[in-house]
N, C-alpha and C positions, 0 to 999 in steps of 0.2 A: 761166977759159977752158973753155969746155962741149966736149965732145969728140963729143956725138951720140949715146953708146951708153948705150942703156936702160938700169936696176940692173938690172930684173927680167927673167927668164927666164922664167916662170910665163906660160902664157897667159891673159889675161882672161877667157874661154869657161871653163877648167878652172878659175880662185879660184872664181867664182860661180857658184853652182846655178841652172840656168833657171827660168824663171816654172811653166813646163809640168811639170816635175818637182815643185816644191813643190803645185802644186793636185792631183796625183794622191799625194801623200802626206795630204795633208790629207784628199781625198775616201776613202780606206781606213780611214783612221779615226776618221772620221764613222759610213762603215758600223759598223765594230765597237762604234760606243758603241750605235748605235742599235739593233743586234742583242743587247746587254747589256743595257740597259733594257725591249726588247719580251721576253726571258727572264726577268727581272727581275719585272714587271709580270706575267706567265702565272703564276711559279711562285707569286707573293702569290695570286694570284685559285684557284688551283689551294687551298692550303692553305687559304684561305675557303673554298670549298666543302666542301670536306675538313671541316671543323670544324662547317658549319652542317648538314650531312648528318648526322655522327656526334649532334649533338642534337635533332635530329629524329628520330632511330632512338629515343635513350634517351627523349623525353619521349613518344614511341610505347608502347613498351615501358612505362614507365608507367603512361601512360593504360590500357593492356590490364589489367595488373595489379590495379587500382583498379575497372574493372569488375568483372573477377572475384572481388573481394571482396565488392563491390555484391549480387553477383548469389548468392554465396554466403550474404550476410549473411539475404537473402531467404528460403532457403527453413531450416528449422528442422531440428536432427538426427532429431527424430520422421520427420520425411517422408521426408528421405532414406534412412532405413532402412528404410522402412515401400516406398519406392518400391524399393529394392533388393532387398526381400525379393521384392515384385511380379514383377520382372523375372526372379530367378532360379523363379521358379514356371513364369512364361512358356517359359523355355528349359525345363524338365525336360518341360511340359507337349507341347514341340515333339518334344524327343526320342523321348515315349513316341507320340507322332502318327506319328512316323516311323516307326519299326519296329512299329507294331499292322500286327498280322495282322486280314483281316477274315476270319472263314469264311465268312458271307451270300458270296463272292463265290465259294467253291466251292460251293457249294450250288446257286445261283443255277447256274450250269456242268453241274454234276451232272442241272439237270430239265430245261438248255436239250437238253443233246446225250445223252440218253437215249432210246432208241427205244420205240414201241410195243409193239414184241414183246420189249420187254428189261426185265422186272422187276426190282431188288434188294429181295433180304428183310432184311438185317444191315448194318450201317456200323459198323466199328472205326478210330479214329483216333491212330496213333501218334507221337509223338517220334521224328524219324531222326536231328536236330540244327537249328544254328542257324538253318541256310536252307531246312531239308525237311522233309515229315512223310508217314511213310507210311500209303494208309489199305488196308482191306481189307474186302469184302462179298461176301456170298454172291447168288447170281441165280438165276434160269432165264429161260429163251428159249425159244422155238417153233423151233428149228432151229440148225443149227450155224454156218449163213450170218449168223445176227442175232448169234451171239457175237461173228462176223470182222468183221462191220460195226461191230457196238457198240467194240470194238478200237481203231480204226480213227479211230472220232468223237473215241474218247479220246485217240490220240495227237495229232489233228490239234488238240485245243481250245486249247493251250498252257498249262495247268496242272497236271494228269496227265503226267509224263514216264514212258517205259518201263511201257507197263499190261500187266499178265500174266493171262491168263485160264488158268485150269488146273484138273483134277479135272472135267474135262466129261465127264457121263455122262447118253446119252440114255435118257430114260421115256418112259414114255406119256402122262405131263403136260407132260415138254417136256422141254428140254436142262439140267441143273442144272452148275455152274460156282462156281469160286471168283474173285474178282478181287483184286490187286493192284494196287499203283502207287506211286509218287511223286508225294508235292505238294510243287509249287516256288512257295515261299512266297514268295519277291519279285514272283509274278504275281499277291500277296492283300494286298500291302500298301495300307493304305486311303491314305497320302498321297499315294502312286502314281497310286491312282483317281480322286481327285478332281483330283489336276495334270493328267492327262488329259483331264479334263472327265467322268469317268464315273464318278457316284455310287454306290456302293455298290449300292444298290435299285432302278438300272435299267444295272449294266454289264450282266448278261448278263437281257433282256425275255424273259418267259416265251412260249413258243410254243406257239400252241394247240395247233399238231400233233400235241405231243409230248405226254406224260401228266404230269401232276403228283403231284412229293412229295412234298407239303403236301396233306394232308386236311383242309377245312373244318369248325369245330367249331359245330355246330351250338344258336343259344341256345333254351332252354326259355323 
């Protein structure tokens, strides 16, 4: 005799899972595999390059080394000493270029800015040190005004620092005088003159105006 009442209490909605639930379970972890394999797949290609870079470096590195042997093997220990010795000549040769003192370039100075009424009879040239040299000559002048002039040309020339004229005692030949001064031998250095552009033998052009300290030796 059936009496009508269900065993079950369970609803049918809650035993079974919906359609719609299982396809968004499945769709998550589809995503996750496929985000496994595209990290999967990066980090392989990642370590290939990783690997074909690093033997490229070394067979570089190689190859560099193998020249240099090349290139070594070329030239013979003769030469390369023989080129070394060259080179250090070169530098000593530069060094001694650099610090030559020229005197042509006081000199040159000395008969640019000299006046007519300003003779010297004597030139003494001293050691003051590394960078200076003091020199000292005797003169006369036709008046007291050509000593203060001549002073004046000397300070202004930029080789002569501090010139001292002193022991002026007027004759009746003329004004006799001692001179003084400093030479600033960094305005004589000849590597100087030629970086400049101004050759030894025409930084400072003789002026006709002026009288010359070089007497022409006349040939028989």
């Amino acid at each position: 005799m059936e009496t009508g009442i269900k065993n079950s209490f369970i609803p049918h909605d809650v035993s079974r899972p919906s359609s719609e639930a299982r396809a968004r379970e499945g769709s998550v972890l589809d995503l996750a595999v496929l985000i496994s394999i595209v990290l999967l797949v990066a980090s392989g290609v990642l370590g290939v390059g990783v690997f074909l870079y690093q033997q490229y470096l070394s067979n570089n590195s190689a190859s560099k080394i193998n020249q240099l042997k090349d290139a070594k093997k070329q030239f013979s220990p003769d030469l390369i000493q023989m080129a070394t010795r060259l080179d250090d000549r070169m530098r000593m040769a530069d060094a001694i270029l650099e610090n030559h003192i020229a005197p042509s370039i006081f000199f040159h100075m000395l008969e640019k800015n000299t006046l007519d009424t300003v003779s010297f009879r004597s030139l003494e040239i001293q050691t003051g040190g590394e960078k200076e040299m003091i020199v000292k000559m005797n003169g006369i002048a036709e008046s007291v005004n050509s000593v203060a002039l001549q002073a004046d040309l000397f300070s202004k020339g930029g080789i002569i620092t501090s010139p001292i004229f002193s022991n002026i005692n007027r004759q009746s030949g003329g004004v006799l005088f001692n001179f003084s001064g400093i030479v600033n031998t960094n305005a004589m250095r000849y590597a100087q003159s030629v970086a400049e552009g101004n050759p030894t033998s025409t930084l400072f052009p003789p002026d006709p105006s002026l009288p010359s300290l070089i007497v022409p030796v006349k040939q028989q």
